[in-house]
C-alpha distance (Angstrom), angle and dihedral (degrees) to the residues before:
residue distance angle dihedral
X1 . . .
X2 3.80 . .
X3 4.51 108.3 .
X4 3.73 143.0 179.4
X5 3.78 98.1 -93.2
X6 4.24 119.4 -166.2
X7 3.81 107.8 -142.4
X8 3.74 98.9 177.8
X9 3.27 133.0 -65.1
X10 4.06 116.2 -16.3
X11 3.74 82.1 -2.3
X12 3.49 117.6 125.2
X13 3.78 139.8 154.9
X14 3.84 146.1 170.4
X15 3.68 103.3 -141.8
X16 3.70 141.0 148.4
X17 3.46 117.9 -88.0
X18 4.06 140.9 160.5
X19 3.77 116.7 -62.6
X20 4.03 113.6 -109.7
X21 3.74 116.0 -105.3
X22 3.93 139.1 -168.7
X23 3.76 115.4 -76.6
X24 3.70 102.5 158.8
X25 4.27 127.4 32.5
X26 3.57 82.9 -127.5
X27 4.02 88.4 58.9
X28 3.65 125.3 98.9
X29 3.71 131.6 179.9
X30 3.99 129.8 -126.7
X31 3.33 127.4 -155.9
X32 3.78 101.2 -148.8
X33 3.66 118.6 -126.5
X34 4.13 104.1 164.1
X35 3.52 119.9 23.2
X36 3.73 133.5 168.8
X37 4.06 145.3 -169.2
X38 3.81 126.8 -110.5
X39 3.68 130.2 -157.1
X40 3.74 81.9 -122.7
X41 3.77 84.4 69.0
X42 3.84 97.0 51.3
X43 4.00 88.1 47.6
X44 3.71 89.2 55.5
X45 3.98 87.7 49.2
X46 3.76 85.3 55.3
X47 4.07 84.5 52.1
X48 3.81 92.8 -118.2
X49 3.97 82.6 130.9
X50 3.46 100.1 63.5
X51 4.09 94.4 173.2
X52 4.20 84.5 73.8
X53 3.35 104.6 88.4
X54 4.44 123.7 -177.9
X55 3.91 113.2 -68.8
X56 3.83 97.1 42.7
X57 3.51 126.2 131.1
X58 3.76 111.4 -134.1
X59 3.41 137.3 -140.4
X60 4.08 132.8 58.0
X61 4.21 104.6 -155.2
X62 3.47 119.6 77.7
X63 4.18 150.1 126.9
X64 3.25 131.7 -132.6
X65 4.09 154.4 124.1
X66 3.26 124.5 -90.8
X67 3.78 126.0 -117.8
X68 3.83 101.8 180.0
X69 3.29 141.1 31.8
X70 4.13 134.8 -160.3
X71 3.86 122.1 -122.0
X72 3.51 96.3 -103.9
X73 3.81 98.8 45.1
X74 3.99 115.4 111.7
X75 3.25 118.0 153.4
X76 3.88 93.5 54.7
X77 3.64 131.1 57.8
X78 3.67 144.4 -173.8
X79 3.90 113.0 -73.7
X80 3.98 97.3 29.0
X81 4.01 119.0 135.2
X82 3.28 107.5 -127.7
X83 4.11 140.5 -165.8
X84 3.75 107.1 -139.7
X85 3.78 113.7 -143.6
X86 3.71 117.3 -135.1
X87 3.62 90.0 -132.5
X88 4.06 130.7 54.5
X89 3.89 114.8 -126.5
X90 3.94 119.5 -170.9
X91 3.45 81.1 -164.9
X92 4.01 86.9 -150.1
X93 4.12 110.2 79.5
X94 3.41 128.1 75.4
X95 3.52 106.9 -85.2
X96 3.91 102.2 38.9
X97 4.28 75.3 55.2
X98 3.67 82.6 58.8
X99 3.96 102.5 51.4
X100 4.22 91.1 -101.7
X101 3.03 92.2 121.4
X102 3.97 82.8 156.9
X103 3.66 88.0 73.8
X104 3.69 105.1 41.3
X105 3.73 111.4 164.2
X106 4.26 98.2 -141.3
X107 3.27 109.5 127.9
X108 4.15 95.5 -127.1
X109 3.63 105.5 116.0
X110 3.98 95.3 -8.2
X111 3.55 142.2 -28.6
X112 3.75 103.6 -96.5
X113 3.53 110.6 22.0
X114 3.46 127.1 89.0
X115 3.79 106.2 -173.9
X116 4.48 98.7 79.2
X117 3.47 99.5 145.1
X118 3.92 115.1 105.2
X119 3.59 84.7 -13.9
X120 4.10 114.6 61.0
X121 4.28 92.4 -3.9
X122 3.95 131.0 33.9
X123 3.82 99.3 -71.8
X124 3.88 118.3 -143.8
X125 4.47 105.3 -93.3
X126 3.67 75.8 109.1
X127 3.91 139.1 104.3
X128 4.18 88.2 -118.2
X129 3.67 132.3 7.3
X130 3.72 135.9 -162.5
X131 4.07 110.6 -124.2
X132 3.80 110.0 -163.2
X133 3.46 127.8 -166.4
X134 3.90 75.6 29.8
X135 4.05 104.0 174.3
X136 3.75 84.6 61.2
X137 3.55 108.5 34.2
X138 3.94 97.3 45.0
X139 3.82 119.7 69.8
X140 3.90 122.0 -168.5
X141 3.79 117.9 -114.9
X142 3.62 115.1 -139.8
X143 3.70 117.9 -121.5
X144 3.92 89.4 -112.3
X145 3.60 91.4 56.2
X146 4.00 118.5 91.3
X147 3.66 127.4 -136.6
X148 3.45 94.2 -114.0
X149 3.73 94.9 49.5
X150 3.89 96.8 47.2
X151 4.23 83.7 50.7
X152 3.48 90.8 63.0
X153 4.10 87.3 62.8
X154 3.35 92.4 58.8
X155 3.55 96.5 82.1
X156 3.99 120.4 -34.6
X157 3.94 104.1 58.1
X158 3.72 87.8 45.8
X159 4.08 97.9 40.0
X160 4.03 89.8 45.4
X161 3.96 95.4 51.0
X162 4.05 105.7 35.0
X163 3.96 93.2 39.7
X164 3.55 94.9 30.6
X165 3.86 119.4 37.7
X166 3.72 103.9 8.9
X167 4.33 94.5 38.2
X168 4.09 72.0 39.8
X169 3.92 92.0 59.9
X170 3.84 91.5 -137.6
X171 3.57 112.3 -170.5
X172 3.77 134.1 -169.9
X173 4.00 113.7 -74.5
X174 3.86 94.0 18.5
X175 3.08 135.2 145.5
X176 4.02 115.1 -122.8
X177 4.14 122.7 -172.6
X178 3.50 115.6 -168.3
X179 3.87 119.4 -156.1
X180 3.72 113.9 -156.2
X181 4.05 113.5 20.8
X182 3.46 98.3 -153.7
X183 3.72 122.4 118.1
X184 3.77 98.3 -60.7
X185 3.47 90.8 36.5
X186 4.04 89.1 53.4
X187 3.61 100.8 49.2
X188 4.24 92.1 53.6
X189 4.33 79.8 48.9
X190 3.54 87.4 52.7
X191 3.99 99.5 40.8
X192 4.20 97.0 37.4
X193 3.64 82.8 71.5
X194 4.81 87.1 61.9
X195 3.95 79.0 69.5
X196 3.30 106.0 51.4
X197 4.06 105.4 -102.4
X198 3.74 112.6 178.7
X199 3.71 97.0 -154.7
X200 4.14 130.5 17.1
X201 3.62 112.9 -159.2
X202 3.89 113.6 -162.9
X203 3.62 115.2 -168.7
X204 3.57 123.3 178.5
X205 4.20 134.0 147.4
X206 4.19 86.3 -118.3
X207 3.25 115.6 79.1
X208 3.74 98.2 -166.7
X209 4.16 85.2 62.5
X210 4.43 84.0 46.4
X211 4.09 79.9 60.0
X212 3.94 98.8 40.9
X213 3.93 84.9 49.9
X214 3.37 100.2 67.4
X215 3.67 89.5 54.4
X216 3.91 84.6 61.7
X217 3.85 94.2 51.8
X218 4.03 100.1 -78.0
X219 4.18 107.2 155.3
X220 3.37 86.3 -174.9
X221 3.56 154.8 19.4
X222 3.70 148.4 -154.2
X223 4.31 136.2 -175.5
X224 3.60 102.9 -125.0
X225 4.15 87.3 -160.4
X226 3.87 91.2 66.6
X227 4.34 121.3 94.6
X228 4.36 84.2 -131.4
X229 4.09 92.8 52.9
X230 4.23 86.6 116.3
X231 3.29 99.6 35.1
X232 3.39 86.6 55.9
X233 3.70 97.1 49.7
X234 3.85 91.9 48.0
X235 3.52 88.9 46.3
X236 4.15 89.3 66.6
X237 3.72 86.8 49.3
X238 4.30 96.9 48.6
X239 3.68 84.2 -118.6
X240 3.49 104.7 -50.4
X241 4.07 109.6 103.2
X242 3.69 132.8 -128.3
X243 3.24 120.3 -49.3
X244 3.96 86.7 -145.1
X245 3.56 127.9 29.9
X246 3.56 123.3 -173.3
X247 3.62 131.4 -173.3
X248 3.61 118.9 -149.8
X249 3.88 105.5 167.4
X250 3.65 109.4 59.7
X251 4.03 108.4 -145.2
X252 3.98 108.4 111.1
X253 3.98 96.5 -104.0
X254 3.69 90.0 67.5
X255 3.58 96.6 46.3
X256 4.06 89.4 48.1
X257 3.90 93.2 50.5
X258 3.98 85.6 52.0
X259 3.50 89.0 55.3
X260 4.24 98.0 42.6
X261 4.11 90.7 52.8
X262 4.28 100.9 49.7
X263 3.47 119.9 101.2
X264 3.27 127.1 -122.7
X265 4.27 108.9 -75.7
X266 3.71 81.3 19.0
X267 3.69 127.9 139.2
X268 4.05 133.2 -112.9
X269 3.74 115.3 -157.9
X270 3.40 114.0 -176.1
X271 3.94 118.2 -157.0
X272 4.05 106.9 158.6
X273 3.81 121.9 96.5
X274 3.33 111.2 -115.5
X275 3.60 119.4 -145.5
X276 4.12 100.9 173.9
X277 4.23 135.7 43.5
X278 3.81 106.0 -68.2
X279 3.53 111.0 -150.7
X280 4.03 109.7 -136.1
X281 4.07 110.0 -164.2
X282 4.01 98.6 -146.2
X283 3.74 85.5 159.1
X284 3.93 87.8 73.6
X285 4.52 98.8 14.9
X286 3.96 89.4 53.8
X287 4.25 96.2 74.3
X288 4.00 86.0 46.1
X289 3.57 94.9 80.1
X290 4.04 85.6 -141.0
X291 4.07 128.2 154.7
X292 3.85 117.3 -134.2
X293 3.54 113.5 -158.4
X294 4.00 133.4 179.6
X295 3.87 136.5 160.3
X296 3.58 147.6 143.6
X297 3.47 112.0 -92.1
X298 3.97 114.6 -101.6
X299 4.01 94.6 -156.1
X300 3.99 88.9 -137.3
X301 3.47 86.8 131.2
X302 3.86 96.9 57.7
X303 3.68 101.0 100.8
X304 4.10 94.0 51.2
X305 3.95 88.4 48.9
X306 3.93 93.1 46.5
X307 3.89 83.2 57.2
X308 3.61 90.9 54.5
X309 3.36 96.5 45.5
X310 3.78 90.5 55.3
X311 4.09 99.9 51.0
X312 3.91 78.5 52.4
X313 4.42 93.4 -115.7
X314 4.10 83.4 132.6
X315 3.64 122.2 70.0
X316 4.33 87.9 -146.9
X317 4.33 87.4 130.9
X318 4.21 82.3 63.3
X319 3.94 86.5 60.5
X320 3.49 103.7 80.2
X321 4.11 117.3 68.5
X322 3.91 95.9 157.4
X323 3.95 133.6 49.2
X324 3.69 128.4 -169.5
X325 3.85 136.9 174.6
X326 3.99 121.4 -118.7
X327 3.92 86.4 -105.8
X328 3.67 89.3 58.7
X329 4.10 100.1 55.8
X330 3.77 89.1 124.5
X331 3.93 93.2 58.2
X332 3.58 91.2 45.5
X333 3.63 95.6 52.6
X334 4.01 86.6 47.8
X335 3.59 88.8 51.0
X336 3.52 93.5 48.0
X337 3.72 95.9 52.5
X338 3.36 92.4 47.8
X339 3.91 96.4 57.6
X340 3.63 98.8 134.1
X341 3.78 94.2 59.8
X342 3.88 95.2 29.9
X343 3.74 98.8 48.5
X344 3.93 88.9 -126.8
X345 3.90 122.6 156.2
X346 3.65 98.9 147.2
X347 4.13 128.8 23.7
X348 3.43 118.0 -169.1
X349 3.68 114.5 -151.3
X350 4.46 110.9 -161.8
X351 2.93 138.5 168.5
């Protein structure tokens, strides 16, 4: 089968390489039909993911059908379309009976981590992929569900809402900023609004992702590039500050603004993947009575946002503003890195 192969850092090819196979009865295998990029990929390009080492297959959000099944595998058979979660769940220790599923203790990959795909395992930029834990890391997509839409489960709709509105504590009436409205950054927009948020700030350096954001819920928004970008925030809340920040970017300017525009008692979700020192000024934070929170996201809430998706109450069909074919990986990725002068958020890759 021909896959997205990491060869070091900025080192990347789309090369032929051995199809996957069953390792585990719990394993199934996917043949991909829609797959996409995530910044996560292009920070691991940059080597800020140091785990990845040459010869793996990136990626971790794709759908498929499934062509094989292990011996222990029930409640999934051969031809079902299927969601793969970013993250594995055993669905069996302690903390996937928890909902951190970000944590799960199976052994596939390592102990501990729940996010294997293109990271610790062969990831799914790939004509097939190996699933393990399968029963618990694969959800069915309904027939009235797109591709596209059931893609955007994978990671972003679930990463946006559990890291950043419900890790973010939003609470009806409040007042949400969100720093960075790219596709992470859209789906919290879109799901701050489940809890009741009064007003969604996006603010971003691109205005073309400002406009997009109000398609995804934004009330409001704000040029990050300008000298008045937080007096302009405060200004929406008479002086006061968010009541929820949430940083979905992941370079330490962005996670200092989100700290500069909560109010006091506020609350600091942090989304972005950070792949340098951030500094974190307790000296001034400490007397602002704020929470800081940050996680990877457990995808426990995957089968309540699939049903939204379906009844159409989530904008995840406005994701997608590029489509390539599995022989044209390269240009996607180029388009992809390029976002600020292509207008990308979301590439879909099909076959």
């Amino acid at each position: 089968m021909k896959a997205l192969v990491y060869g070091g850092p900025g080192i990347k090819s789309w090369i032929d390489v051995p199809d996957p196979v069953i390792q585990n009865p719990t394993d199934v295998i996917v043949r991909l039909d829609t797959t996409t990029i995530c910044g996560t990929d292009l920070h691991i390009l940059k080597g800020d993911v140091p785990a990845v080492t040459p010869g793996r297959i990136l990626g971790h959000e794709g759908v498929g059908k499934i062509t094989e099944v292990g011996s222990s595998v029930t409640n999934l058979k051969v031809g079902d379309r299927v969601i793969i979660s970013c993250i594995k769940s055993c669905g069996s220790c302690a903390n996937c009976k928890m909902g951190l599923y970000s944590h799960c203790l199976g052994d596939e990959g390592a102990s501990g981590i729940g996010w294997v795909f293109g990271h610790l395992i062969d990831g799914t930029q790939a004509e097939y992929v190996r699933v393990p834990y399968a029963e618990n890391s694969l959800y069915k997509l309904p027939a009235s569900v797109t591709d596209e839409e059931g893609l955007m489960l994978s990671d972003i709709f679930p990463t946006g809402f559990e890291i950043g509105v419900q890790y973010g504590g939003v609470k009806p009436g409040d007042v949400v900023a969100v720093i960075g409205a790219g596709p992470v950054g859209l789906a919290a927009i879109a799901t701050a609004g489940l809890y009741g948020a009064a007003k969604i700030i996006a603010i971003d350096l691109d205005l073309n992702r400002l406009e997009k954001s109000r398609e995804f819920g934004a009330t409001d928004t704000v040029l990050s590039g300008t000298a008045t970008w937080k007096a302009e925030v405060m200004a929406m809340t008479d002086g006061a500050g968010v009541d929820v920040s949430i940083e979905a970017v992941g370079v330490p300017t962005t996670f200092t603004m989100a700290t500069e525009i909560v109010r006091p008692g506020g609350h600091v979700a942090n989304v972005g993947v950070h792949g340098k020192e951030v500094p974190l000024h307790l000296e001034s934070l400490w007397i602002q009575n704020i929470f800081i929170s940050m996680g990877l996201v457990n995808t426990n809430t995957t089968p309540m946002l699939l049903k939204l998706i379906e009844s159409k109450k989530l904008p995840a069909h406005k994701m997608v503003t590029h489509r390539f074919t599995f022989d044209q990986f390269m240009e996607a990725y180029d388009t992809f890195g390029r976002a600020a002068e292509t207008k990308a958020l979301k590439v879909a890759i099909a076959r």
